[in-house]
Each structure stands twice: as C-alpha cells, then as structure tokens.
C-alpha positions as CSV (number, residue, x, y, z in Angstrom):
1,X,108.5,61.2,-60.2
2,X,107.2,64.7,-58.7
3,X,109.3,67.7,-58.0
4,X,110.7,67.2,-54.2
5,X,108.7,69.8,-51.8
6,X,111.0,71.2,-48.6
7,X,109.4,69.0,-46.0
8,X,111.4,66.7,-44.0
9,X,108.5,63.8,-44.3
10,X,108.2,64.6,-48.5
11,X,111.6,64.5,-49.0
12,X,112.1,61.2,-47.2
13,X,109.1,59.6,-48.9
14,X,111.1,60.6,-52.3
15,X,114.3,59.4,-51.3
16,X,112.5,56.5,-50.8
17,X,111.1,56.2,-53.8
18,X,113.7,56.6,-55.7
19,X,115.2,53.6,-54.1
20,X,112.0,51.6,-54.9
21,X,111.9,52.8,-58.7
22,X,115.6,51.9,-58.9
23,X,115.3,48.2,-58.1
24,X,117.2,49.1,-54.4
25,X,114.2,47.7,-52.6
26,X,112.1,45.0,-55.2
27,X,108.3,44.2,-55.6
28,X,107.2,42.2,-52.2
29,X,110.4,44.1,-49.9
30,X,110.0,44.9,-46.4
31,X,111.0,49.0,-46.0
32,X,112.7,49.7,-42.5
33,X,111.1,50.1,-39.8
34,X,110.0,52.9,-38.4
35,X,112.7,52.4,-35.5
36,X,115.7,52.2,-37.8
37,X,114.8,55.0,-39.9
38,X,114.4,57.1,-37.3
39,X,117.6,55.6,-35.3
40,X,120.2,55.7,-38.7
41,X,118.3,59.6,-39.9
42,X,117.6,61.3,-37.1
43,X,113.8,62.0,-37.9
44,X,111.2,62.1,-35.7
45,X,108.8,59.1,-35.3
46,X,105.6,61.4,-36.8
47,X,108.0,62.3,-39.5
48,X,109.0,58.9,-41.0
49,X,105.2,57.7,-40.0
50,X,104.0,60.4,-42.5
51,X,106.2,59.7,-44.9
52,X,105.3,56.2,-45.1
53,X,102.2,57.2,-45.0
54,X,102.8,59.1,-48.1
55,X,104.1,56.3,-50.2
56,X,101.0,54.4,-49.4
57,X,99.3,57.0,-51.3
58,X,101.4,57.1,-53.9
59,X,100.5,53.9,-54.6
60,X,104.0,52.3,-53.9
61,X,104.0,50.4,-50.9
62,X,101.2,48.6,-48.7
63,X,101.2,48.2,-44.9
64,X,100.5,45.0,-43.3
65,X,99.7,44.2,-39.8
66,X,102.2,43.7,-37.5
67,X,105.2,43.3,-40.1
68,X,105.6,46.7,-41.8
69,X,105.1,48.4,-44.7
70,X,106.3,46.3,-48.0
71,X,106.6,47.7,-51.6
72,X,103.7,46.4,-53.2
73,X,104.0,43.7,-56.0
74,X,102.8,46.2,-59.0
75,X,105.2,48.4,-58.7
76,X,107.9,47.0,-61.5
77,X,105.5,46.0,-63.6
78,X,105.2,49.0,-65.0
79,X,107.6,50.7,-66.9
80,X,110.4,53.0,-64.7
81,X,109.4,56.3,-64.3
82,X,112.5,57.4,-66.4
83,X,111.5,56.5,-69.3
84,X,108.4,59.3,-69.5
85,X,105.9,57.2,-68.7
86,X,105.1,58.1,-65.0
87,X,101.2,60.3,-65.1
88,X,102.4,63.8,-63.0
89,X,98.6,64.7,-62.9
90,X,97.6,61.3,-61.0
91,X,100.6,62.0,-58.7
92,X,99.9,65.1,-57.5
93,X,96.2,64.0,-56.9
94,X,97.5,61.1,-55.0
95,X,99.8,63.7,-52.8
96,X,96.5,65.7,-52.4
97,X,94.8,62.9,-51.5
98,X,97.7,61.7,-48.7
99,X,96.7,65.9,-47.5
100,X,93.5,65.2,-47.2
101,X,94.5,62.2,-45.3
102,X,96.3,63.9,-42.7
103,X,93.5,66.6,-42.3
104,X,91.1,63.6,-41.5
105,X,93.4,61.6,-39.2
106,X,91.4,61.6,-36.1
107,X,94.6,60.0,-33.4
108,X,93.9,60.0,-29.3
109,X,95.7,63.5,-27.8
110,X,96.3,64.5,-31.5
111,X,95.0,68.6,-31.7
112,X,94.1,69.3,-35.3
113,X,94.8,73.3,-35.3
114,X,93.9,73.6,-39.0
115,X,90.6,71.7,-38.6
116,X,87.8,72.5,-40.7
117,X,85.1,71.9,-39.2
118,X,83.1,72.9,-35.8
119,X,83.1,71.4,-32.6
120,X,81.3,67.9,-32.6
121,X,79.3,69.5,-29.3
122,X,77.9,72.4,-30.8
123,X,76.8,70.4,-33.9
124,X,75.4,68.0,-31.5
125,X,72.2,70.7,-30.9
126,X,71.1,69.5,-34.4
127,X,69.8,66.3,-32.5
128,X,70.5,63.9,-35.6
129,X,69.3,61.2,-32.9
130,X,65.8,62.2,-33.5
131,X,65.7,61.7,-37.1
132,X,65.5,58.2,-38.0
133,X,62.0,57.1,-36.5
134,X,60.9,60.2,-38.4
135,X,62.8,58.9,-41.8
136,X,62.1,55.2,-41.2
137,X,58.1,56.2,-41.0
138,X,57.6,58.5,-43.7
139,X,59.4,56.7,-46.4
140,X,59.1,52.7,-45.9
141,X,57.6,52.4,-49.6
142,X,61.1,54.0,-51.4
143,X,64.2,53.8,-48.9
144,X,65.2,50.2,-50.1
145,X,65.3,51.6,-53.6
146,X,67.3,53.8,-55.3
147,X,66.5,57.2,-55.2
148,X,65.0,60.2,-57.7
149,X,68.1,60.7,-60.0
150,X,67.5,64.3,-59.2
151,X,67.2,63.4,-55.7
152,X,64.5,63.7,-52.8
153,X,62.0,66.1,-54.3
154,X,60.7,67.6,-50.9
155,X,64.2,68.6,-50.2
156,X,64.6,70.1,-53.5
157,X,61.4,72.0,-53.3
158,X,62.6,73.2,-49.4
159,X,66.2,74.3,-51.2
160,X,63.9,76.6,-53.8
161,X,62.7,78.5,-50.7
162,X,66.2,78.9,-49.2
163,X,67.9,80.1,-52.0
164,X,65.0,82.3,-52.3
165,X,66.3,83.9,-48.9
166,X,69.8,84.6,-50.6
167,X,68.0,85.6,-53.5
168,X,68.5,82.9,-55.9
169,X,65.5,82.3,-57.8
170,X,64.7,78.6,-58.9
171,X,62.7,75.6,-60.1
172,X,62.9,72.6,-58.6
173,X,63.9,70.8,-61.5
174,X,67.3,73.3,-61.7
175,X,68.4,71.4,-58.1
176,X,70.0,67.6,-58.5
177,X,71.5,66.3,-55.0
178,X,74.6,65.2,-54.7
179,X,76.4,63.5,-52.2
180,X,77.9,66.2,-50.5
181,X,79.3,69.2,-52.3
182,X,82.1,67.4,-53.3
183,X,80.3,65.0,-55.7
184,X,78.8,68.0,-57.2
185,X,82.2,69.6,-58.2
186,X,83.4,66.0,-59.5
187,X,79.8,66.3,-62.3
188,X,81.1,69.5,-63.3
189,X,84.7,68.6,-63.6
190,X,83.4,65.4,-65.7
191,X,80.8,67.1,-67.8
192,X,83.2,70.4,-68.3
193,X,86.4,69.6,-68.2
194,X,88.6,67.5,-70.7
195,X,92.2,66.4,-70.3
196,X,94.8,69.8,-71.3
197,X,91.6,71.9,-70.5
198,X,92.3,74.9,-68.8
199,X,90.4,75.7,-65.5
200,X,90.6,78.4,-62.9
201,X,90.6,78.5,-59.1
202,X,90.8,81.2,-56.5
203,X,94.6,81.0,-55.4
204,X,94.7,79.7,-52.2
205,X,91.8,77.8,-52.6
206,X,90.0,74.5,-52.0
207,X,92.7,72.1,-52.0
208,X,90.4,68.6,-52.7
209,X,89.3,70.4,-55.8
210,X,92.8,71.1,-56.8
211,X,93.0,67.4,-56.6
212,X,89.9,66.7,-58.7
213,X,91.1,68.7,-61.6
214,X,94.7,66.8,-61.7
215,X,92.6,63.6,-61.8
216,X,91.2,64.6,-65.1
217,X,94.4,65.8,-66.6
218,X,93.1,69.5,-66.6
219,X,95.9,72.4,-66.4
220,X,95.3,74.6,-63.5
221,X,95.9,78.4,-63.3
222,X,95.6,80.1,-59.8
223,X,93.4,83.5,-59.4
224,X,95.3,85.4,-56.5
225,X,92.5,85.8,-53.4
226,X,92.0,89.3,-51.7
227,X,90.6,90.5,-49.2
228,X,87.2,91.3,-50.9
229,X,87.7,88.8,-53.8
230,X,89.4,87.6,-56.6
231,X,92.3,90.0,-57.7
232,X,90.5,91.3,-60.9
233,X,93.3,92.4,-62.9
234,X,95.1,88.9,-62.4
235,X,91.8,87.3,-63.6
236,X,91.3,89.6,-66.6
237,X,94.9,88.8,-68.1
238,X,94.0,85.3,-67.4
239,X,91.3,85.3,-69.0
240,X,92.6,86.9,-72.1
241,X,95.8,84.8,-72.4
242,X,94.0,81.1,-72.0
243,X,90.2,81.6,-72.4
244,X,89.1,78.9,-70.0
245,X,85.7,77.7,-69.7
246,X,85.3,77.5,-65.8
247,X,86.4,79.2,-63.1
248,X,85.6,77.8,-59.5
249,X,85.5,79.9,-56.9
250,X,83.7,81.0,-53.2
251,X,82.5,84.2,-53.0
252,X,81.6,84.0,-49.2
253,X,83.7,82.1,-45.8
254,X,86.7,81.5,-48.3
255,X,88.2,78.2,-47.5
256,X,91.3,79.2,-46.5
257,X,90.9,82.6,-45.9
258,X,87.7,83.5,-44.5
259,X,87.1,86.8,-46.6
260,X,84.3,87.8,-48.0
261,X,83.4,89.1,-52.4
262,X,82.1,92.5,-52.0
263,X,79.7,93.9,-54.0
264,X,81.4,96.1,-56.5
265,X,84.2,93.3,-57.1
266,X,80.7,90.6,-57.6
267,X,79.4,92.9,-60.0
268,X,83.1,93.1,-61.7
269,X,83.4,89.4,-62.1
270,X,80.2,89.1,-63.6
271,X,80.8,91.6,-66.3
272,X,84.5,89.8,-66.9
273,X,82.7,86.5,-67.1
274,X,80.5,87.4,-69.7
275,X,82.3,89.3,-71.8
276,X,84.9,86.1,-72.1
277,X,82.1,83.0,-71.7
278,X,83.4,82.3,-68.7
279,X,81.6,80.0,-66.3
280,X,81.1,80.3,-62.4
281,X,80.9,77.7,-60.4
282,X,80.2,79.3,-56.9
283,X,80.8,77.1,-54.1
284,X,78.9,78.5,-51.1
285,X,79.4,75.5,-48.9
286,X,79.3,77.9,-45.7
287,X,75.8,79.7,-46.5
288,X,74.5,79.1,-43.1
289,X,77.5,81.0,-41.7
290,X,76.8,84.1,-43.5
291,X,73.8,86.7,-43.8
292,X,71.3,86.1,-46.6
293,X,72.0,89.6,-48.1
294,X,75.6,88.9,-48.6
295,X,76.7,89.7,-52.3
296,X,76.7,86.4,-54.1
297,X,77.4,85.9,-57.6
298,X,74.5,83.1,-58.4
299,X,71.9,85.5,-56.9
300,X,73.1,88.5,-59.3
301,X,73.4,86.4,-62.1
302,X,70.2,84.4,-61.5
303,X,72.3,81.1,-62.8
304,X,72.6,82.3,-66.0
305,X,76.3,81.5,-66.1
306,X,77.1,80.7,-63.0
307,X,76.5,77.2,-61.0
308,X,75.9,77.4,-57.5
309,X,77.0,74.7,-55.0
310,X,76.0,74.3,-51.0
311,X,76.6,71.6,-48.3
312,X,75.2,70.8,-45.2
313,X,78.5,69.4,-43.8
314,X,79.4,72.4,-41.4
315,X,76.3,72.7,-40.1
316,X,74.5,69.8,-39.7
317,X,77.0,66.8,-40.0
318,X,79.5,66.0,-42.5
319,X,78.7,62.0,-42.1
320,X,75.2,62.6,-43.9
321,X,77.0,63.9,-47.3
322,X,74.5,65.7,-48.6
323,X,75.1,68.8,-51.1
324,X,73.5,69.7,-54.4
325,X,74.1,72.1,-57.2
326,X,71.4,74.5,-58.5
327,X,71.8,75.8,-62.2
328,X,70.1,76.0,-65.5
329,X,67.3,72.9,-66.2
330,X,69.2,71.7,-69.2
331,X,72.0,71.5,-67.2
332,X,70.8,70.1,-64.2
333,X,69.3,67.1,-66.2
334,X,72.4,66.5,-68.1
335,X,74.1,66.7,-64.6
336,X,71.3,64.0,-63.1
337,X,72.5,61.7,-65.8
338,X,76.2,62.1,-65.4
339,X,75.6,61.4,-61.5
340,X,73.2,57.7,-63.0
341,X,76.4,56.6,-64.4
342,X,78.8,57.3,-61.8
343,X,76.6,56.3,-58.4
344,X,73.4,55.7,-60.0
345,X,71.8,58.1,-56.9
346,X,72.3,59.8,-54.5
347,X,71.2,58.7,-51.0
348,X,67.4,59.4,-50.2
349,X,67.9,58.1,-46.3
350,X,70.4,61.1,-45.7
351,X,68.3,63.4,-48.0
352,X,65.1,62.5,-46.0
353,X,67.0,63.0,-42.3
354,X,67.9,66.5,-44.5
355,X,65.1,67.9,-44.9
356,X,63.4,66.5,-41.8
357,X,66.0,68.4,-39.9
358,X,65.0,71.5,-41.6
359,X,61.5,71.0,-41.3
360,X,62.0,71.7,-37.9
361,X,61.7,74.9,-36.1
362,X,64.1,74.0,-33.4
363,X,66.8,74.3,-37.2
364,X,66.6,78.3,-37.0
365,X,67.4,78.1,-33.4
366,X,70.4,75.6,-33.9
367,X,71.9,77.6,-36.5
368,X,71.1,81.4,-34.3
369,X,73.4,79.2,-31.8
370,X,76.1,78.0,-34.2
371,X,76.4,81.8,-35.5
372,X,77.1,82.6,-32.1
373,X,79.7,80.0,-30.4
374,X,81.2,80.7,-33.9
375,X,81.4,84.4,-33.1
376,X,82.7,84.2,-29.6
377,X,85.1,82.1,-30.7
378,X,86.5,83.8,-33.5
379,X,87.0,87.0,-31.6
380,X,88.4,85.4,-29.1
381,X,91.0,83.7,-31.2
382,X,91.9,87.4,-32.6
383,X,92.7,88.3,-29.6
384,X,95.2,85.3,-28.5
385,X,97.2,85.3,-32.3
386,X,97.6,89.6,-31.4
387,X,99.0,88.4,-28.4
388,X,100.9,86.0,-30.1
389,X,102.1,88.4,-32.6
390,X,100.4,86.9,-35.3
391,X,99.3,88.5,-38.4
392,X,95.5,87.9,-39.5
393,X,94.8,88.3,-43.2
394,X,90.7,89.6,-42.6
395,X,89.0,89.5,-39.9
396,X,85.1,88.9,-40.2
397,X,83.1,88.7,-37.4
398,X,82.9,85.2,-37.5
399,X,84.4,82.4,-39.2
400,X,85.3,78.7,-39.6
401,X,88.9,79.8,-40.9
402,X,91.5,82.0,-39.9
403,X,94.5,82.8,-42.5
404,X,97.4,84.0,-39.9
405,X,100.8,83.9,-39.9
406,X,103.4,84.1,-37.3
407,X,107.0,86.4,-37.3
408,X,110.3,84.0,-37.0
409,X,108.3,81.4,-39.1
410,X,108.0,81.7,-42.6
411,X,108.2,78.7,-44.2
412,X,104.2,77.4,-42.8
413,X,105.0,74.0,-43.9
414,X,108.2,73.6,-42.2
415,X,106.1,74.9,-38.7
416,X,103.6,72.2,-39.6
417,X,106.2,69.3,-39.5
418,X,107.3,70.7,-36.6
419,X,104.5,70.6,-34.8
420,X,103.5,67.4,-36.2
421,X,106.3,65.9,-34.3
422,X,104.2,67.3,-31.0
423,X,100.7,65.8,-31.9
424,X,99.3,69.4,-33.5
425,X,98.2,69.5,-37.1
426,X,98.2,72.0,-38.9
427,X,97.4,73.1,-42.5
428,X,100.1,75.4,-44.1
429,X,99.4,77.5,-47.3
430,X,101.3,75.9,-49.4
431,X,98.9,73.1,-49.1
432,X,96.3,75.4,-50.5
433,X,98.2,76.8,-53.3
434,X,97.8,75.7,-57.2
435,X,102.0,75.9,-56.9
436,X,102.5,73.8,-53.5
437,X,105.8,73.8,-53.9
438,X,106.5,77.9,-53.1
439,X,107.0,78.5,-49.7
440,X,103.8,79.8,-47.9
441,X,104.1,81.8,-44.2
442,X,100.4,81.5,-43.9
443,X,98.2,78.8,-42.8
444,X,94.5,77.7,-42.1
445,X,93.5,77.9,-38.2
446,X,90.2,76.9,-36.5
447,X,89.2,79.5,-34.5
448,X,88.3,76.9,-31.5
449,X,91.4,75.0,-31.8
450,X,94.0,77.7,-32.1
451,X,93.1,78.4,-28.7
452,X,94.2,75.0,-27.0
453,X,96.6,76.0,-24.8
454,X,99.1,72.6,-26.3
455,X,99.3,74.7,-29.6
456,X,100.6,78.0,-27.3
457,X,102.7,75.9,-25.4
458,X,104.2,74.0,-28.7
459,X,104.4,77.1,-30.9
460,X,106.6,78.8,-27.4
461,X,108.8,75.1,-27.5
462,X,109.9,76.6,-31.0
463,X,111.1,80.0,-30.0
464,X,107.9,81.8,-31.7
C-alpha cells in the first residue's frame, strides 16, 4: 500500500484499506455508511465522501445505488499487498486519477477555486452552435469513416500557418492530431518511455502527466520551476547524474504557476539539451493566451529536438478534444501509427468543427475578447489576494493560473480539506509536485473564481 499523505480524507481511505487487505471487511462487504463514519469519527460528510471516493479509485470498493459502497469481489483474489506484490506505480496513478476526479466534479453550489479552465460564458463567444450545419455539409462523403491517421489535413495545413506566427516552421506531414493534448503526451510516453526509464518534469508541474508516466512504470525526477523557467543548475546536475531521454516541460502559462521561460534561460536549455541528448517535449497548451513573439523552445530549435504540443481546450471548448503534436516527419509518422493501434483515429467531426471555427474571422475577435476578460480578471484577483495578504509567486498580465499562498496556512492541502467541507475546491501544491507527499503552502487559483465572495467568506471562517 502507498505511503499515507497528511489529509484527513487520505488517511481515512488508508485506514480503510488496511482493514479491507486484512480480511476485516471481505470481498462483497458493505463499508459504513457515510452516517456512521462520520457519527463514530468525527469527520465531516465531504471528508469521508472523498475518501470513499478515493477507494473507488483505488480499485477497492464499488458503489451501488441506494445501498452503499461494497468492497468489490476482486479484491482477495489477489495476493495481500504484504507480500510485495502490490504495483506502487499503478497506485499512485490511480490516486492521480481520484485528483483529477475531484478537479472535474462539477456538484450544484460547489465553487471550484483551483479551476482550470475559463468561464463557460466567455467561451460561449466561440459560437460552437454554428458549427455543425457547416461540418455536416462539407464532409458527408468521410465523417462515417474513420479518419486520416494523421488527422484532418485542412486542419493540419491551417496549424502550419499558426505555428508559423510563433515562428515554428513546418510541413504538414510533421503535425498528427490527437485527441486533445493529452493523447499526444500518452504517444510520446508509449513510443519513449520504457518501464525504470528515467523522465523529467518541471516541478510543480502537470499533475495528469505525472500520472501517465507512473502508468508506464517510468521513475520520475522533478526540475524545480522559477519564475522565468526551469532552475538550470537543478537541471544540469540532473542531467549529468541520470541522463534521461525526455524532459517535458511548458515554457509559456505554466500550469500551476503561470510564469513565463525567458529568453536567455530558452536559449540555456537548449544548449543543456543538446549537449546531453536530451529531448523537449514543450507543451504549449495555452498559446492563444500568450503573444506570438514569446520565447519558445520549439521555435528556436525548429523541432530539431524538441516536440511541441497545443490544445484548443482553453480556448475553444475542452468537450471537442482536439490537440496535436508537431515534430520531426519520421517521427510524426511513427507517432500516426502508435495512435492506429491505440484509437485507430482521431476524431475528424471535432477536427472539422476545429478548423471551421478558425476559418472564421469572427476567431481573432473571440480570442482579442478572451485576452481581455482574462486580463481584467487577473488583475483584479491581484488586488483581492494583496488584500487578503496573500503572496503571489509571478504576476503576468494575464493568466489562467495564479500560484498564491496565504500566511497562518501552510500546509495547502490541509486548507483544501478544509474548505472542501464548505463546498470550495481547491488544488493545493502538493497535488502538483513529483513528491506529493511534502507539504506544499502554495496552491493553483483561477483568477475568476478566487474572487467569489464564498471563497473570502470561507477562507475568514478559518481565521485567515
């Protein structure tokens, strides 16, 4: 079983589990109910609700309708996790994957402060209502098939002339579509990445990834994130002591932190990448929320090693999952192949509505908009966490994600079971962190949220 974390809801899931994996409660069992765990433990209804919610992840116990949650019949059929057998990679992906869980939970009244995504209204300018008619008419003859393996090709040839305008110079046979960005990384964890290999990611960083790479067995080492980048002397020890082949990372909108690479630190990483055979796999899911002349890796390197990754989930709509990677043509076809035998294509309906919605010149105005709300917003969160007292790690003019922490409280996740108990979700550092068990102050804020007066008024209920 995994190392107990601090939380209240964690450590009652592996209390609980060490109950189930010592024959206490037996395959087919009912668990307590939510009322008698909370009357005999004193927790708070969110807390054990979470923590059941926890072991469903785990794989140990399955809820059913109206009766509880019951320990499911596989359990004891494998062997105890005492005697070495339990996998510690697929556990920690399955607690990553309970995260990701709570992140998505979408519950009446429930404020998600830690949220990473824009409001639904101002996405709502993009006019995805439009689309179909437009889809359904210009591609009868193919969307009841199975796509190009590379994907739509008029949205690959539109992608060569955007990353043109970051100044990424491509073919259209160096672009395959994926679905979403996060399909993309799981190719290049596949093709890259065997079991014990090492891999590096910026530290806090994207936690889903973090996830990904347990799945495959692969033995993670944090790069400490700055303000302007990657903490160079931490990566060049790194990369001298385990000469790993990849390193992931986002030069631009850092998800947690919002910062920003700058250009002498690019221009540092490059060199260090080369003169180790390092790979770059630049995810630059947030382009649209950052200048075109911003300093990124791929465009310096002109995907010689690097792999560059983009999304149109924050600005268009996460429910069309489309996202592609651009690289090398060798690679790219290897990469097409690898996606044939995992989901055969990707989908040409959402990559049609895509590249119909770019097509459009209302797009440039959309996105001039979203640049803006996001601005206002974002400076107007700085100004309620100083009044708060907060402190803010960087402050770009605008962005999707705020890194703040707040005096009195500095154990994040602790605040964030707190506030759970109150209907706010948050996402504390530690959640981001390749060690999530070290205690974090910081944690991930949506500049729109934050500013909901419940969080203010919750946040005052504890004494901050």
């Amino acid at each position: 079983m995994s190392a107990p974390t601090s939380s209240l809801f964690a450590l009652l899931a592996d209390s609980l589990e060490r109950q189930i994996r010592g024959g206490v409660y037996r395959a087919g069992d009912k668990l307590p109910s939510l009322r008698e765990i909370v009357a005999s433990r004193g927790y708070g209804k969110n807390t054990v609700v979470s923590a059941f919610e926890l072991l469903v992840a785990r794989g140990l116990v399955e809820p059913r309708r109206g009766a509880g949650f019951f320990v499911k019949e596989t359990v004891h059929h494998a062997p105890q996790a005492s005697e070495g057998t339990d996998n510690p990679s697929r556990r920690r992906a399955m607690d990553i994957v309970w995260l990701i869980r709570m992140q998505l939970r979408n519950e009446p009244g429930q404020l998600a402060v830690g949220d990473a995504f824009p409001p639904q209204e101002w996405l709502e300018e993009a006019r995805l209502d439009r689309t179909h008619h437009k889809v359904a008419r210009g591609g009868l003859g193919t969307l009841f098939r199975y796509g190009d393996r590379l994907g739509y090709a008029p949205l690959r040839h539109r992608l060569v002339r955007r990353l043109a305008d970051v100044g990424i110079d491509a073919h259209p046979q160096q672009i395959v579509l994926t679905h979403g960005a996060n399909e993309a990384m799981d190719l290049i964890v596949r093709y890259f990445v065997p079991p014990g290999g090492v891999v590096l990611i910026d530290d806090p960083g994207y936690y889903p990834l973090l996830g990904k790479l347990h799945l495959a067995g692969a033995r993670v080492v944090g790069v400490p994130r700055l303000a302007d980048g990657p903490d160079l002397q931490a990566l060049e020890h790194v990369l001298k002591a385990e000469r790993p082949r990849l390193f992931f990372t986002q030069s631009l909108a850092h998800n947690p932190t919002g910062s920003d690479l700058s250009l002498p630190k690019a221009q540092a990483v490059l060199r260090l990448a080369e003169q180790h055979n390092l790979l770059l796999v630049e995810n630059d899911a947030l382009s649209d929320f950052r200048p075109a002349t911003a300093p990124r890796l791929s465009a310096l390197d002109a995907l010689e090693r690097t792999l560059y990754l983009g999304s149109f989930s924050k600005s268009l709509s996460a429910a069309l999952r489309v996202g592609f990677v651009a690289c090398s043509a060798d690679l790219a076809q290897e990469l097409a192949d690898l996606k044939i035998l995992t989901t055969v294509s990707s989908s040409e309906y959402a990559e049609r509505a895509v590249e119909t919605l770019l097509a459009e010149r209302r797009h440039a105005k959309h996105l001039e908009q979203l640049r803006g709300k996001l601005a206002e917003a974002t400076q107007s969160a700085y100004a309620l966490l100083d009044r708060m007292g907060a402190e803010v790690f960087v402050r770009p003019t605008h962005s999707l994600f705020i890194w703040a922490r707040w005096p009195g409280f500095p154990d994040a996740q602790a605040l964030a079971q707190s506030m759970l108990d109150m209907g706010i979700v948050m996402a504390p550092g530690n959640v981001f962190s390749v060690n999530s068990e070290r205690v974090s102050p910081w944690s991930r804020c949506n500049p729109h949220a934050v500013q909901d007066p419940r969080f203010l008024r919750a946040l005052e209920r504890l004494g901050g």
